[in-house]
N, C-alpha and C positions, 0 to 999 in steps of 0.2 A: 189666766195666762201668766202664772207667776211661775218662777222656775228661779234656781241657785244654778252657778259657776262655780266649779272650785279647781282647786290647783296642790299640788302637791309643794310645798314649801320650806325653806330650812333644811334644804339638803345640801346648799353648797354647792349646787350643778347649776342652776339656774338666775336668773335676775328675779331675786324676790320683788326688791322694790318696783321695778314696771308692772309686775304680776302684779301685784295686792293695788296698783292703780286700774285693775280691770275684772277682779273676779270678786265672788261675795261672799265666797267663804276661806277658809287658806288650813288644809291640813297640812299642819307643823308636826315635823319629823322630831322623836323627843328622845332623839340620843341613842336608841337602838340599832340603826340600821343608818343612821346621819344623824349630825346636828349634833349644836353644842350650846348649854345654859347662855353664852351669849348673844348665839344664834337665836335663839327661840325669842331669847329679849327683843332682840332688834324686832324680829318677823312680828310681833305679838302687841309691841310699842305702836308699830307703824299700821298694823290691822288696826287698833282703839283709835286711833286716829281719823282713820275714814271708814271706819263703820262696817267692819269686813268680821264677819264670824272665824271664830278660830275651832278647829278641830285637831282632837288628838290623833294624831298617825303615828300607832302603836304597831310595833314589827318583830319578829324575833330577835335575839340579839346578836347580829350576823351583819357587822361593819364592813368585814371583808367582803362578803360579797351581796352589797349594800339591800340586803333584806330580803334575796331574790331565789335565793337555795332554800329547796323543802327542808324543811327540820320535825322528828318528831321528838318534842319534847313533851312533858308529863303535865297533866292537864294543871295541878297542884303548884306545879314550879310557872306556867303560863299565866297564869292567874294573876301569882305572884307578881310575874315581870311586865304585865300590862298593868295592875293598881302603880308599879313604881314611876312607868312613864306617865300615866295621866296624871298622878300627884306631882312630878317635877314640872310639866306642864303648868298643871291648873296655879301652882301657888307663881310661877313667873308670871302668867297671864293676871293672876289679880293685881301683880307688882305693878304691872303697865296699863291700869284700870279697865280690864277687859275680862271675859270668863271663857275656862272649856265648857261649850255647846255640844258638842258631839262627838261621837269616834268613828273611827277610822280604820280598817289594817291596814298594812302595804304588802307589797309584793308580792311573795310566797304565800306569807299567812291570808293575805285577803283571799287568794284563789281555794287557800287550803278547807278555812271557814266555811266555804260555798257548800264542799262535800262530807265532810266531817263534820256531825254534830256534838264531837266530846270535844275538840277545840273550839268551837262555835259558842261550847256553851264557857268552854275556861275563858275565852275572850270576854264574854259576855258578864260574869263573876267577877272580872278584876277594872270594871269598866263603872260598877254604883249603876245609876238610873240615866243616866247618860243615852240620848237620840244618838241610834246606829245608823251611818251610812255604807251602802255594800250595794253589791249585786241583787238586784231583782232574781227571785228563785231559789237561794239556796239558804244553806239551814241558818244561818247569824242570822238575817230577817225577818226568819220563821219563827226561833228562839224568841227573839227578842220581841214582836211582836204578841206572841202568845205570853211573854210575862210582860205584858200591858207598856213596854215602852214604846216609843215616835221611833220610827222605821222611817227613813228616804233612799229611794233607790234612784242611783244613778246608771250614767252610760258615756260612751265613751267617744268622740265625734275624732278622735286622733288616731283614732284603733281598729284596726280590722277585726269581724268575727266569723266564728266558723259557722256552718250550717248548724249546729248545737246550740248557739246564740252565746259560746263563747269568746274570751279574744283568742286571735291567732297569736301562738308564743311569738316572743321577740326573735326576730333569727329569722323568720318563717317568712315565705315572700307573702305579702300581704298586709304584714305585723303592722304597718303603720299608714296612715293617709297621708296621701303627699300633696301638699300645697295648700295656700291659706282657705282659696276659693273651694278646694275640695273638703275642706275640713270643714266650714261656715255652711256650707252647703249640709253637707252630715248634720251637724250641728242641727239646724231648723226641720231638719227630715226627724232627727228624733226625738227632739223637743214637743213635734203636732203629733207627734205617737201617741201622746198623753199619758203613756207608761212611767213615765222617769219626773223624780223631783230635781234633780240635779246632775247636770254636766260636767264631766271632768276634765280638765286638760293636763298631760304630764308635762312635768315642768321640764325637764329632759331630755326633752322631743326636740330636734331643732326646730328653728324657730319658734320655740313657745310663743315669746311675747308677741309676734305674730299673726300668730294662728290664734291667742287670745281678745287681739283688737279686734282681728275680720270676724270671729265669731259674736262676740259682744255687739256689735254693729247687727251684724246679719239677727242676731235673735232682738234687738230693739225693734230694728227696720219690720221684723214679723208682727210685732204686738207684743212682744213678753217681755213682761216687768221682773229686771232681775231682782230678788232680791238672798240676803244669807239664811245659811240653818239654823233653828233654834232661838229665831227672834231678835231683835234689833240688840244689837251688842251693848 
């Protein structure tokens, strides 16, 4: 009955510091799509602190429209601009006695990975041996499981999906779960799935902190021992 919480982090939209008091892992945005060297210090300081795994949340480099617009770039140049964030990453992280555990995409590219196995695999190339967290089903999983690394799949108790078992786009009626008890409830429903190593909540969401206490409550209150990715920090 073990299972991770994470949260998208370092992006400047949200209350990091209440977050990183409730989840167990924290994927830190590294510049591409949010976030800034001092940002990541802060978030990365305060994760070593209380014992929170830090993940790289690697995105195209699409500030403007914070990582969310498909882009096809060349697997060659992707490669490229994921080894740059997880290396700006990892050497702050050791700054503030902690390490990158795992990776991450955001927005666009996470969805993009699922279908596409030539970015699945650029991702995967500019990432080392680094435990991939994604979607259950699609090719970054597959990839990276078939070259022998740690795969966790999460899912999303903040998030509507389609009969496909994906999420309903933002925009779309359904796109999000409304209210904390609806969301903790999600939450525990797909935690006994037994499918998923780890939970996501978007930091972005109203209410985050929120919807991260009722849920952390409701998945103790079940029997699940939270703990981070990639081992004790």
């Amino acid at each position: 009955m073990r299972l991770d919480l994470n949260a998208d982090l370092g992006e400047e939209v949200t209350d990091d510091a209440a977050l990183l008091q409730l989840v167990t892992s924290a994927n830190v945005a590294c510049g591409y799509h949010a976030g800034t060297p001092e940002i990541m210090r802060q978030v990365c300081a305060q994760a070593a602190r209380l014992g929170v795994s830090v993940g790289a949340q690697v995105s195209y480099a699409d500030r403007e429209h914070f990582g969310r617009r498909d882009r096809d770039v060349p697997a060659a140049l992707l490669t490229e601009q994921v080894a740059a964030q997880v290396a700006v990453l990892a050497s702050i992280a050791r700054a503030e006695g902690t390490a990158v555990r795992y990776l991450k995409p955001h927005g666009a590219l996470y969805h993009r990975v699922i279908d596409d196995p030539e970015q699945a695999a650029a991702v995967l190339a500019g990432s080392a041996d680094l435990p991939v967290l994604g979607m259950a089903g699609g090719h970054l999983l597959r990839l990276a499981a078939l070259a022998g690394r740690v795969t966790y799949a999460e899912a999303f108790p903040d998030r509507g999906y389609t009969p496909a078992g994906r999420l309903v786009p933002r925009g779309e009626p359904g796109a999000l779960v409304v209210g904390e008890a609806a969301v903790a409830d999600r939450a525990v429903e797909l935690a006994r799935g037994g499918h998923v190593d780890s939970l996501c909540l978007h930091g972005d969401t109203p209410g985050a902190v929120a919807h991260a206490r009722a849920v952390r409550a409701a998945l103790e209150a079940a029997g699940f021992r939270l703990e981070g990715l990639g081992g004790a920090p």
